[in-house]
VOMI-249958 format. One line per 4 residues: number of its first residue (from 1); their letters; for each residue z, y, x of N, C-alpha, C. Coordinates in steps of 0.2 Angstrom, whole numbers, plus 5000, padded with zeros to 4 digits. Layout:
NUM> a> Z:Y:X:Z:Y:X:Z:Y:X | ...
This chain:
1> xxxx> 5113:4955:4939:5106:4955:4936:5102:4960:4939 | 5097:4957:4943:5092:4964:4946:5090:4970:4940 | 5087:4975:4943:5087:4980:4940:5077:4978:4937 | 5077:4980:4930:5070:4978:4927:5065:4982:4932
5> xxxx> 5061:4982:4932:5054:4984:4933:5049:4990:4929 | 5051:4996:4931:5048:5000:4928:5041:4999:4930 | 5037:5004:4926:5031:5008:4928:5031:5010:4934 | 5035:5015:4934:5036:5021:4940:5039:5017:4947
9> xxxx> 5046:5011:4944:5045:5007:4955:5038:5003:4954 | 5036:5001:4950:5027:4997:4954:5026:5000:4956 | 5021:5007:4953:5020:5012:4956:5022:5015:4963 | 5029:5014:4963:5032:5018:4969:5031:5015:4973
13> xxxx> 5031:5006:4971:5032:5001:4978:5027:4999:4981 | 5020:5002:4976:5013:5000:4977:5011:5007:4981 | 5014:5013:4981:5013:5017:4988:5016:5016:4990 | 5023:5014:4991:5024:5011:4999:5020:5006:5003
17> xxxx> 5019:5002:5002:5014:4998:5001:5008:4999:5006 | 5004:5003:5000:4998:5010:5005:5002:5013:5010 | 5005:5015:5010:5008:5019:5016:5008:5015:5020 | 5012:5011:5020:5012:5006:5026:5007:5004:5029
21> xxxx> 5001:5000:5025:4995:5000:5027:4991:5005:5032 | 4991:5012:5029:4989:5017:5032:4992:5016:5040 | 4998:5018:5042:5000:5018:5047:4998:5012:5052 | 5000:5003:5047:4999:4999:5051:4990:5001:5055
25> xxxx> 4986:5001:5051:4978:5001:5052:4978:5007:5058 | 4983:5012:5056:4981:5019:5064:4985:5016:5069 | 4989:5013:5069:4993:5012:5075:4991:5003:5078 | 4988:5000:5074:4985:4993:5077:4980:4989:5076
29> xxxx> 4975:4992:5070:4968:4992:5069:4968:4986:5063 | 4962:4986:5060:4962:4982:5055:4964:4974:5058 | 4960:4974:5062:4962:4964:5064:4969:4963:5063 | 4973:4966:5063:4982:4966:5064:4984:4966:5059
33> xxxx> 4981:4971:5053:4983:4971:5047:4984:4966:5042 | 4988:4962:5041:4990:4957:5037:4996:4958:5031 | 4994:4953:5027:5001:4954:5021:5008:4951:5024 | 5006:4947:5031:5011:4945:5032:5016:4951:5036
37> xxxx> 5011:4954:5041:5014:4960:5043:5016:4965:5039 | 5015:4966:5033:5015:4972:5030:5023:4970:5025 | 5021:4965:5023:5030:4961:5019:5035:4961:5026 | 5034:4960:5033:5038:4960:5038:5042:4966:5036
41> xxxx> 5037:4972:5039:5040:4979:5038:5043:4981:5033 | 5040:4980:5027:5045:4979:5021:5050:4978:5020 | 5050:4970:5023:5059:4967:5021:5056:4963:5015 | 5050:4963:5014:5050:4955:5008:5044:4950:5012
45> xxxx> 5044:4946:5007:5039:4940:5008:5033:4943:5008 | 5030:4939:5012:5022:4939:5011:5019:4939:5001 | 5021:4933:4999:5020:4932:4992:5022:4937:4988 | 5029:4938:4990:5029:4946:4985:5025:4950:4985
49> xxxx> 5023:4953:4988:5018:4957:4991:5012:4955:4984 | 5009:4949:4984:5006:4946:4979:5005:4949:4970 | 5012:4952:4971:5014:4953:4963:5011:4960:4963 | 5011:4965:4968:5007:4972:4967:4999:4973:4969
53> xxxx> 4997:4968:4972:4990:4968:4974:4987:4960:4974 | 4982:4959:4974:4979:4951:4974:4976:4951:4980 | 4977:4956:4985:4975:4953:4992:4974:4961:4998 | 4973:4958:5004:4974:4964:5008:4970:4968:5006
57> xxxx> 4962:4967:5003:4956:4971:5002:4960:4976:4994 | 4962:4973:4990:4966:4979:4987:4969:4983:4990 | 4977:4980:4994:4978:4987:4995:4973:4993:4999 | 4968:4990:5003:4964:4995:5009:4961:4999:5002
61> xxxx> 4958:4995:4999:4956:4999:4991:4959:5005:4987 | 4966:5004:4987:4971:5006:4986:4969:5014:4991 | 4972:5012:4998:4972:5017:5000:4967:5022:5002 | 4960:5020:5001:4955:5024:5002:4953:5028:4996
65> xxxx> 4958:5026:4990:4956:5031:4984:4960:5035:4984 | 4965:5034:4988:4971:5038:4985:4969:5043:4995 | 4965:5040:4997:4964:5046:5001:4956:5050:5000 | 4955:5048:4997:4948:5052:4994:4951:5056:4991
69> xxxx> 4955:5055:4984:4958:5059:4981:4963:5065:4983 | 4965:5063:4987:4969:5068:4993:4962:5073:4995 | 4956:5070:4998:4953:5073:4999:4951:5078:4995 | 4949:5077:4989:4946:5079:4985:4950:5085:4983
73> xxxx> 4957:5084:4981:4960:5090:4980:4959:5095:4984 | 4960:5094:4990:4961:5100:4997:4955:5103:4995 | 4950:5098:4995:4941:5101:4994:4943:5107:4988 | 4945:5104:4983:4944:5109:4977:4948:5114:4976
77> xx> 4955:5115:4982:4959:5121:4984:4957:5126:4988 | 4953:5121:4993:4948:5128:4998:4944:5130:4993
């Protein structure tokens, strides 16, 4: 029996996730960026993929908050 589904692995798979994103978009530009490439590097399905976002535009969503927020903090440590 797989192991249940916390909070914290959605969370964690949903940064990986953005991570991946991140990288694919610096290293091949948004045209390249796909769900299907992203579940590639992963190791799941495209459709899986589905179960953490409802489409590519979230995750890019995803990661421009969570890089704002990154910003944000640096700002408020300077």
């Amino acid at each position: 029996m797989p192991d249940a589904l916390t909070e914290k692995k959605i969370a964690d798979f949903r940064q990986k996730i953005c991570d991946t994103a991140v990288r694919q978009l610096a290293e091949h530009g948004i045209d390249n960026l796909s769900m299907r490439s992203l579940a590639k590097e992963l190791g799941y399905s495209a459709t899986a993929l589905y179960s953490y976002f409802r489409n590519k535009d979230d995750i890019l969503a995803a990661a421009r908050t969570e890089a704002f927020n990154r910003l944000a903090d640096a700002t408020e440590t300077a």
